[in-house]
N, C-alpha and C positions, 0 to 999 in steps of 0.2 A: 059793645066794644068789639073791635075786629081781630085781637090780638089770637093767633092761635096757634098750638102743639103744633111745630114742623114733624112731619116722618121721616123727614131727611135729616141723621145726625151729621155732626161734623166728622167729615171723615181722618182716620189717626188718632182721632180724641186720645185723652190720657185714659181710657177708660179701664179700670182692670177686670180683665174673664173670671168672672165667677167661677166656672167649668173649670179653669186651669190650676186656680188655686187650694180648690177643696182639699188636696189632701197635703198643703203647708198655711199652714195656719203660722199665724207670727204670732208669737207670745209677748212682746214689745207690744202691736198696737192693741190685742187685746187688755193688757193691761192701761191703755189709755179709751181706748172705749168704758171703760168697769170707770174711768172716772168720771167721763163726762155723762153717762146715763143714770148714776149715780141719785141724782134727782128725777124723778116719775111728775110727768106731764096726765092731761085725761084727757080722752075722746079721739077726735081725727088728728090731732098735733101728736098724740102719744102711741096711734097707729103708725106713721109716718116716722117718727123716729125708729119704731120696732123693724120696719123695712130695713131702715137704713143701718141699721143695728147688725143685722141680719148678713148683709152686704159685707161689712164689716169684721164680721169674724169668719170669714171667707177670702179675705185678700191680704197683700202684705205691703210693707211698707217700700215704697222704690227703691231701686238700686241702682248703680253705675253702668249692670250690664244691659238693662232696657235703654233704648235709644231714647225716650225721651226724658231721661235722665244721665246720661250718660254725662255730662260734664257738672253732675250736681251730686256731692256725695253725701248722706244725710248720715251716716255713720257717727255722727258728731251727735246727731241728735238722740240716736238709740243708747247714746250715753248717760242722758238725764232721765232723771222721772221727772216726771210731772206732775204736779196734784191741783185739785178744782180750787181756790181759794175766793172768797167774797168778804164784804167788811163793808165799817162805816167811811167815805170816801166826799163827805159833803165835801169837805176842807181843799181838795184838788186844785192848783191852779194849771190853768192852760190857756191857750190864746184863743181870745173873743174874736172874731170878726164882725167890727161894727153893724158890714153890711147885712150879716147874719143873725144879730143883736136879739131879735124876736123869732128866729125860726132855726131853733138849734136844738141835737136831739146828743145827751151825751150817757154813755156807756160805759162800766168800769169793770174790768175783768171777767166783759160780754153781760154784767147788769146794770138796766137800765138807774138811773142815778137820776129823781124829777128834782132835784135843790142845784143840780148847774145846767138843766134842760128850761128851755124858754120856748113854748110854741104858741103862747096865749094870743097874742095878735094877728095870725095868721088870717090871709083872705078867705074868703068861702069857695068853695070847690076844689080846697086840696086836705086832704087828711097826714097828716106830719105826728106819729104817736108811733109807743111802743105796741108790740105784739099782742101783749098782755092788756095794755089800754081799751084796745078798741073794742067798741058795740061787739055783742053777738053776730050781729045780723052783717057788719061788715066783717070779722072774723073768717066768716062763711064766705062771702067774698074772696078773702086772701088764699082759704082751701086750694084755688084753682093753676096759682101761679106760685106758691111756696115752694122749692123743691121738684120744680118743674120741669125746670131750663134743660137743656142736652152738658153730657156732662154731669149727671146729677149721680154716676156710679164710680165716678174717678175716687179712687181712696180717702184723699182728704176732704172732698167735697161730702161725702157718707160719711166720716167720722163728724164733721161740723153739721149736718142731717139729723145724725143721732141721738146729738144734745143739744138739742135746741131747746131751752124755754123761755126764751123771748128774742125778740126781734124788734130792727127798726124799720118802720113800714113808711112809707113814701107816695102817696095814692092821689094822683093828679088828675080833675074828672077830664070829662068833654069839653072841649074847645077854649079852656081856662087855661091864660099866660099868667104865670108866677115870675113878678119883677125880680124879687127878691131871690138870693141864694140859699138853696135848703143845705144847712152847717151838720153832716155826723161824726161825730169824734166817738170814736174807740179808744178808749185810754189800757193801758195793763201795769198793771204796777207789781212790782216785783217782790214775793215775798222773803224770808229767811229760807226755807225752800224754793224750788220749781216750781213755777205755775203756770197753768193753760188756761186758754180763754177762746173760745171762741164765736165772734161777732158775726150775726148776720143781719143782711140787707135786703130789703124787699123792695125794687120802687117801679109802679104800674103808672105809666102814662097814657093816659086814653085818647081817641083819636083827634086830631089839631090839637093838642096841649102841647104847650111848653114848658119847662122847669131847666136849674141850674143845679146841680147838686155837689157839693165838696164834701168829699167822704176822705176822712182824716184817719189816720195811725200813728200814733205817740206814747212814750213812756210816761206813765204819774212823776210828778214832780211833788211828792211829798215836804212837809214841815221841815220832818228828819228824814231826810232820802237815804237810800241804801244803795249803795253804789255798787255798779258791778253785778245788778241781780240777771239772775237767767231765766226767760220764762218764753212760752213757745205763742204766737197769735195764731189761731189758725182761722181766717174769713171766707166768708162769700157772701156776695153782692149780686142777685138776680134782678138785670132793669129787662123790664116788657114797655118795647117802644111801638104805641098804635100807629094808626094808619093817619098819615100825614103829622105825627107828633115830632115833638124837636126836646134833645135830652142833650146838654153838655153837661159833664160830670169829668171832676176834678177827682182825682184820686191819689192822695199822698203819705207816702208810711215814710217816719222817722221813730221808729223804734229805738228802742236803748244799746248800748253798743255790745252786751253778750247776747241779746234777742236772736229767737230765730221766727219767723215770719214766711208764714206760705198763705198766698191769697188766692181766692176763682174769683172775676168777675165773667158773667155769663150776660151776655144781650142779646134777647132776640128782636128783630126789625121788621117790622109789617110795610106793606104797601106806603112809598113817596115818603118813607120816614126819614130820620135826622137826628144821627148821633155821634157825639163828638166827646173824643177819653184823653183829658191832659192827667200821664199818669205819673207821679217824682216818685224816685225812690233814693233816701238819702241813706237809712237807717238801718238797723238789726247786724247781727255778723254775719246770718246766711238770710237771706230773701229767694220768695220764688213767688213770682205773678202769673199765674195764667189768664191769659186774657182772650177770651170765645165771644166772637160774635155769629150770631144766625141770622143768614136774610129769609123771612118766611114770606117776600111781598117783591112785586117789579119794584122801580126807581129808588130806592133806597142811596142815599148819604149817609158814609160812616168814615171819620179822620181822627185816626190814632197819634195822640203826639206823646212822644215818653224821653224821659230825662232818666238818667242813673247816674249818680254819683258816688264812688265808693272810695275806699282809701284804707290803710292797715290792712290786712288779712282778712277783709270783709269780701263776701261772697255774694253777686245777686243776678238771678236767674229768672231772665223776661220769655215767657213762651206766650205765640197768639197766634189764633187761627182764625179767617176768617172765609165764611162758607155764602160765596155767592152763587145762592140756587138759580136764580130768576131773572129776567133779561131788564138792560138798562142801571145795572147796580153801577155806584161808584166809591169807590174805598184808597183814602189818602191813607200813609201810613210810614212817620219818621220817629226813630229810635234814635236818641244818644246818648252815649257813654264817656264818663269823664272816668278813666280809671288810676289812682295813684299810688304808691309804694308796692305791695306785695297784693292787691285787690287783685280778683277777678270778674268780669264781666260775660255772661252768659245771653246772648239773642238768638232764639229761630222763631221766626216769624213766617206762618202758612198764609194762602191764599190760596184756594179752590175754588176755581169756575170751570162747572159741569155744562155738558153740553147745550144743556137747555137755559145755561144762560149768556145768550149772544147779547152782542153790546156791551157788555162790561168795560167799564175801565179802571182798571187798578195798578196803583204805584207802593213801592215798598224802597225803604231806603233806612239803612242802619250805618251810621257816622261815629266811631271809635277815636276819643283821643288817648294816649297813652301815657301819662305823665313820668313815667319811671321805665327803666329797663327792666324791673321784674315784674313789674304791672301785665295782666295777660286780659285777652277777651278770645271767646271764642264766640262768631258770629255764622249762621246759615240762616238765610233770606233765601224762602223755596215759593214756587208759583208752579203748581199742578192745573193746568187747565187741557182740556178736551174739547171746549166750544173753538170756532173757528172764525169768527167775528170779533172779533175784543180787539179792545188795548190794553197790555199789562207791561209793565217792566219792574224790575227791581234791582236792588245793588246794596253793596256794603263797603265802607272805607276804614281802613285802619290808619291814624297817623299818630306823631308826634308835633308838639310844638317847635314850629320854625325858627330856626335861629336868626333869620334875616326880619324875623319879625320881632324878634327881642331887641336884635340891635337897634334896630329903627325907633322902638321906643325910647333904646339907652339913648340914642343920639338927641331924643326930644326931652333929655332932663329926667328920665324915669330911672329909677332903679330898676335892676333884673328883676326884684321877689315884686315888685308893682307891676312891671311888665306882662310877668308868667301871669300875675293873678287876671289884668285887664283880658287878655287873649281865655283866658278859662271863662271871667265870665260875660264875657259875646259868644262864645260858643256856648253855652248854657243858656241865657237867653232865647234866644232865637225860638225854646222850648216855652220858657217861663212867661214871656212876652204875652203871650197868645192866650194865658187864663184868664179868666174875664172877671175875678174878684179881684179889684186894684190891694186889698188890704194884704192878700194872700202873696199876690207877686211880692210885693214890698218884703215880706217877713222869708220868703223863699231866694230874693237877691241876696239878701240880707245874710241869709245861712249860709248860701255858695259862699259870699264873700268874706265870711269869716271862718271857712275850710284852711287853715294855715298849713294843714299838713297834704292839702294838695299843689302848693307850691313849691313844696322839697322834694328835692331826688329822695 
């Protein structure tokens, strides 16, 4: 397999200095490390946390006044505790996707759950299990790419490092097409306390494979639900795309409406590869996605498609960087934001191309609609290049819904609240369209179009 460790990080990463921090230690995240290492792992998985562990009580938790946080204030969060909770969880309902029906992997407050996981019929040449499932001898395998990725010292990326004892592993050989869509759900369900969970993702495509992957975030929809719970997701999702391999992966968090939710996904791209991130985010009251790609290979294809839809006093915060080393890369890259009542909306979006990579071409494009007058978004679309050969551009729009477009509708027999909602969801679309699980679109139309409270001022 060709995949391998760039020396070249992304440059600005979120990463935090060890060195700077040593003499403020935060007593907040200490206190949430103490919970998620709580349970003791053995061998190279329980080295590997101790590092990150380590990392961990040496940094602190962001703030306003660092730029890459600076329009994301977690204050809210240093509010709660948190504590680890686990339980019996068969009883769960959540949404099957037919086309997924036999290759689903599901996880409940980041433990794996095999009474609503299905992987039995899977083709030969992909490994679809949990962490804890697999052989020794492929175990030993996963050693290499666990906790690999660049970005692997950013704070929350090392606090979900730290507790890890299991994982969902994704392992697609040589030159093997998977028709089928690989389904992971992460569920968290909220206890009578605060709870933390943190899920992670491992998926290694080796070279010419292809795979589809829908990696889900949802609250438990309990018997007796409990409504209103607060409890914190924190993920990472590490894909290694080989050389000439093809990864589309769907990525969607609808967490519960007091959730707070900080995700990494990390890709790194080998030579002529092919990966494509439709990302939604509907859910939680503060979100935060970072989303890192590495080109470690020439010709690479990567096209980012992201949707955010927020509404009430929900806050969600998309950062992505993407670091094109090497000549010939091409990287699509559209963002939109449907923001409504008191919602905030957060985009900066990187693109770096170093000198030594002539011929690039890359586009970046972030589309704001505004539904309310106190609806905000704050948008920087940045492009750092030094090569001198490229195409690059980028841009960002902020608007409002047209009045001459409402009327046009009134005039064809529509009500205004049918009007506003048609224009909202074609501009959503355009996002949603483009997943390749027809089940998914359907159930994600379905949810825009029953946001009632993005039709009101």
């Amino acid at each position: 397999m060709s995949i391998q460790i760039s020396p070249s990080p992304i440059p600005n990463s979120n990463v935090v200095s060890l060195t700077s921090t040593l003499l403020d230690r935060d007593d907040y995240l200490t206190g949430l490390l103490n919970q998620v290492t709580a349970t003791k792992t053995e061998g190279w998985l329980q080295d590997l946390r101790e590092g990150a562990a380590n990392w961990v009580r040496h940094s602190t938790i962001p703030t306003t006044r660092e730029e890459e946080w600076r329009f994301t204030d977690l204050s809210s969060l240093r509010k709660v505790q948190f504590n680890v909770k686990t339980g019996n969880y068969a009883s769960l309902e959540f949404d099957i996707l037919p086309e997924a029906v036999n290759s689903r992997l599901v996880f409940v407050n980041g433990v794996f759950v095999p009474e609503l996981s299905a992987v039995a019929d899977l083709p030969s040449g992909i490994v679809v299990n949990n962490l804890a499932g697999l052989p020794v001898v492929e175990q030993q395998a996963v050693q290499q790419y666990l906790a690999q990725a660049e970005g692997a010292q950013e704070v929350f990326t090392a606090l979900n490092t730290a507790g890890i004892v299991d994982a969902a592993v994704v392992w697609v050989k040589k030159n093997v097409v998977v028709e089928m869509p690989i389904h992971l759900v992460f569920i968290s369900v909220a206890g009578e306390t605060a709870t933390i969970s943190q899920p992670r993702c491992l998926v290694v495509a080796e070279s010419g494979s292809q795979v589809s992957l829908v990696e889900e975030y949802v609250a438990g929809k309990m018997p007796t639900p409990q409504e209103g719970g607060v409890y914190l997701t924190n993920a990472v999702t590490e894909i290694w795309v080989g050389d000439n391999a093809q990864v589309t992966h769907t990525r969607v968090e609808r967490e519960g409406a007091e959730a707070f939710h900080i995700g990494k996904t990390a890709i790194a791209q080998a030579r002529d590869s092919r990966y494509t991130c439709h990302a939604i985010t509907l859910g939680a009251k503060l979100s935060r996605h970072n989303l890192e790609i590495l080109q470690t290979g020439e010709q690479t294809q990567t096209t980012l498609n992201g949707l955010t839809i927020i509404s009430g006093k929900q806050l969600s915060d998309t950062h992505s960087a993407i670091a094109l080393n090497y000549p010939h890369g091409t990287s699509d890259q559209l963002h939109k934001c449907i923001v409504g009542d008191r919602a905030h909306a957060v985009f900066n979006g990187k693109v770096f191309v170093p000198k030594l990579a002539q011929l690039t071409n890359a586009a970046q494009l972030n589309r704001n609609l505004l539904l309310s007058s106190k609806a905000r978004v704050d948008t920087k679309p940045q492009l750092e290049i030094t090569a001198d050969n490229v195409k690059c551009a980028h841009g960002a729009t902020v608007s409002q819904l047209e009045d001459d477009e409402i009327f046009y509708l009134q005039s064809r027999g529509i009500d205004e609240n049918d009007a506003r909602k048609l224009l909202i969801n074609a501009f959503a679309a355009e996002v949603i369209n483009q997943i390749p699980v027809p089940s998914l679109r359907e159930i994600l139309l379905n949810t825009v179009n029953n946001l009632k409270s993005l039709t009101n001022e």
